[in-house]
N, C-alpha and C positions, 0 to 999 in steps of 0.2 A: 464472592470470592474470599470477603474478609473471614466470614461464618467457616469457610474449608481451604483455610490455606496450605494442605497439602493435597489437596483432591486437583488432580492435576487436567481432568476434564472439565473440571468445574471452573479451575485458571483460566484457561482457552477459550470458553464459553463466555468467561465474562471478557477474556480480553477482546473477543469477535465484537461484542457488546459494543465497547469502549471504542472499537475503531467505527463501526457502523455509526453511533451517533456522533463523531468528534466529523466527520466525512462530511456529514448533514451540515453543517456549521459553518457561514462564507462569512458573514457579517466582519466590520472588522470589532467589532464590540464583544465577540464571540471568541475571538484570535487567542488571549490567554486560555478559558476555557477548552478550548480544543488542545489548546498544548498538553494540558493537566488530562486528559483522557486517552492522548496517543503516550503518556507517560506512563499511564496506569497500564494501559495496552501490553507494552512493550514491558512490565516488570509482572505483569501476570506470567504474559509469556516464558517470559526467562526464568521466571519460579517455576513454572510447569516442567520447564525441560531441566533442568538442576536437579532434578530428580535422578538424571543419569550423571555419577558422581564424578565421572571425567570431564563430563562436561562442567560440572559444577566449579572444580579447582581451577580449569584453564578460564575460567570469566575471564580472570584479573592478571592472565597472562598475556603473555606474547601471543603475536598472531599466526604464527607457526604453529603453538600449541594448541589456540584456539580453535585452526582448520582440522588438524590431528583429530581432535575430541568429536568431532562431526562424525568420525568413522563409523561411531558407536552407537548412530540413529540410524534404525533401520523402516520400512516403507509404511509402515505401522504409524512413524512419529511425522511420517510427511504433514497432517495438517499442523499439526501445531507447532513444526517449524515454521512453515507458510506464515501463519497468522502472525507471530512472534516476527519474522522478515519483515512483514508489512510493516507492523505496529513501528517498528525497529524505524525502518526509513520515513515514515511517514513522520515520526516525532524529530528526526533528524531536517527534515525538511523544516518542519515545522519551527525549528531553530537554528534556521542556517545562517544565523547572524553571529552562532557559537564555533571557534574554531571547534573546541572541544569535541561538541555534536560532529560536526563534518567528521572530527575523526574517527569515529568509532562506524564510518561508512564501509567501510574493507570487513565488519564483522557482520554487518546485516546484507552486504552481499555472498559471504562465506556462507552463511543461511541458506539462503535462496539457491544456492551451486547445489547445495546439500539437497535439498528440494527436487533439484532439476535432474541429478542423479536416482533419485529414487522414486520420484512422480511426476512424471514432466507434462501431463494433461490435467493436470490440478486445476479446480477452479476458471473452469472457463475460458484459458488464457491467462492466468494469471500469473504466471508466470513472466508473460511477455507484457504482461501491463505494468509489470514491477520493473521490469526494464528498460520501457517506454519514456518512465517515471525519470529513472535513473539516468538514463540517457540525456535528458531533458533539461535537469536543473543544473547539471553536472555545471562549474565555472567557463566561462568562455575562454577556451586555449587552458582551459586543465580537462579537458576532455567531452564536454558538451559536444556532441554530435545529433541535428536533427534529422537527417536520412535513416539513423541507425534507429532513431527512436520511435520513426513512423511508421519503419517496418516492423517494428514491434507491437505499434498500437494495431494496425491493420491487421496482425496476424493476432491479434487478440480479440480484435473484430470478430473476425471470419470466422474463430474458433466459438465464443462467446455465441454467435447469430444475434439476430435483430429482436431476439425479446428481451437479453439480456443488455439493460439502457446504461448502470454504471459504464461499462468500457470506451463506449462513445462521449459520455460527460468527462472522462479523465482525458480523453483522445484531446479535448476542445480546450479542459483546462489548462493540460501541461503544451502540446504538442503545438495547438493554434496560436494558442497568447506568445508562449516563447516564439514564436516562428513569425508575432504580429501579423496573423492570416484575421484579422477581422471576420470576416466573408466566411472562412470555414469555421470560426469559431461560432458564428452566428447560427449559420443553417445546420449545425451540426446540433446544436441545443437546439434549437428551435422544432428538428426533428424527436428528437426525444419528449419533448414535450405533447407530442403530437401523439406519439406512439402509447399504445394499450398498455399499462402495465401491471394487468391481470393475470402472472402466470404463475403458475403454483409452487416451483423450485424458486422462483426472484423476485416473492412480492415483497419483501420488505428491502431488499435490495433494490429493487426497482420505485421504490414509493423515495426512498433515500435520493437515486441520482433524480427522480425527477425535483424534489427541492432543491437538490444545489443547480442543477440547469436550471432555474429560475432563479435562482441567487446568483447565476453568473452571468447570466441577463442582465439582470435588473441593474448590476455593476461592469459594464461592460464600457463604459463611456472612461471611465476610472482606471480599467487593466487594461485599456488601449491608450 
C-alpha cells in the first residue's frame, strides 16, 4: 500500500490484509501489535475513500457533514466502505479504554448505514456481524443490549452457513463472554474446531477463525 498510495484498490486490499491478520492475534502479548494493524486498516481505508473529494473535506467535520458526504458513494464503493467500517470499529474496540476512540464510533457506524443502503447481503452477513459487535461492547446502560446482538450474530449465522467458521468464532467471542454463557462460548468454539475448513471462497478466512477459536480456548479460564 506504501509502494501505491493512491491506487485505491490496492488501499483496501492491504487494509483486508491488516484486518485478517490483526483478527488471528488473542495473545495478550500480541494486544499492541493488533492495535497497530487495525490502525493501518482503518487509514488505508479512509485513504482509499478520500479519493471522493466530499468525502475527503468532511473527515474533520461535523457529523452531519460527515453522513451528507456518504451520499456520494454509490454500490460500486460498498466493499471498501465495508472494509474501512470494519477496520474502523474494530481499532476502536481495540482502544476502548480511549474516550477519544469511542468517539469517533457515530462515524464507523454512518459507514456501515451507508453500506446497508447500497449492499445489504455484503459479506456473508456482515453486515449483521458488525452489529452483533456493536451491540456487544456498547457500555452497560449506554446502550449495550444482548438480545439485539444475538439476533444479529444468528442472522449472520444463517446467512454465512456452516462453512463459513469466522461468524460463529465472533458469535462466542463478543456474544458468549459478554453474556458469561461459558457453555455456549465453549461448544460453540469447540465446534468450529471441529468443522472442515477446506472451502474455496473461506479458506483463508476460515484457517484465520480456526486459530483464534483455539486462542480462545486455550484462554477461556482468563475471559471467564
Amino acid at each position: 500500500a506504501e509502494a501505491h498510495p493512491d491506487n485505491p484498490a490496492v488501499l483496501i486490499a492491504a487494509a483486508e490484509a491488516q484486518v485478517a491478520y490483526a483478527t488471528g492475534f488473542i495473545d495478550k502479548e500480541q494486544k499492541a501489535r493488533s492495535k497497530g494493524m487495525y490502525l493501518k486498516a482503518k487509514t488505508y481505508g479512509l485513504r482509499a475513500l478520500a479519493r471522493n473529494k466530499r468525502f475527503a473535506r468532511a473527515l474533520d467535520g461535523k457529523q452531519k457533514e460527515f453522513e451528507q458526504s456518504l451520499r456520494g458513494f454509490k454500490k460500486a464503493d460498498a466493499e471498501a466502505l465495508f472494509t474501512t467500517a470494519s477496520a474502523w470499529v474494530m481499532w476502536i474496540i481495540a482502544n476502548s479504554e480511549s474516550p477519544a476512540a469511542l468517539g469517533e464510533m457515530p462515524r464507523a457506524l454512518a459507514l456501515m448505514r451507508r453500506v446497508q443502503e447500497l449492499a445489504p447481503d455484503i459479506r456473508q452477513g456482515g453486515i449483521d456481524l458488525f452489529y452483533g459487535i456493536y451491540y456487544t461492547v456498547l457500555p452497560l446502560g449506554g446502550g449495550r443490549d444482548l438480545d439485539q446482538a444475538r439476533m444479529h450474530f444468528e442472522r449472520a449465522m444463517a446467512t454465512g452457513g456452516p462453512d463459513y467458521l469466522m461468524a460463529p468464532v465472533t458469535f462466542a467471542e463478543f456474544y458468549a463472554r459478554y453474556a458469561f454463557d461459558q457453555e455456549l462460548f465453549a461448544a460453540t468454539l469447540q465446534a468450529v474446531l471441529a468443522a472442515d475448513p477446506r472451502r474455496p471462497e473461506y479458506t483463508l478466512m476460515n484457517a484465520v477463525a480456526k486459530t483464534r477459536a483455539q486462542g480462545l480456548l486455550d484462554r477461556m479460564d482468563e475471559l471467564f
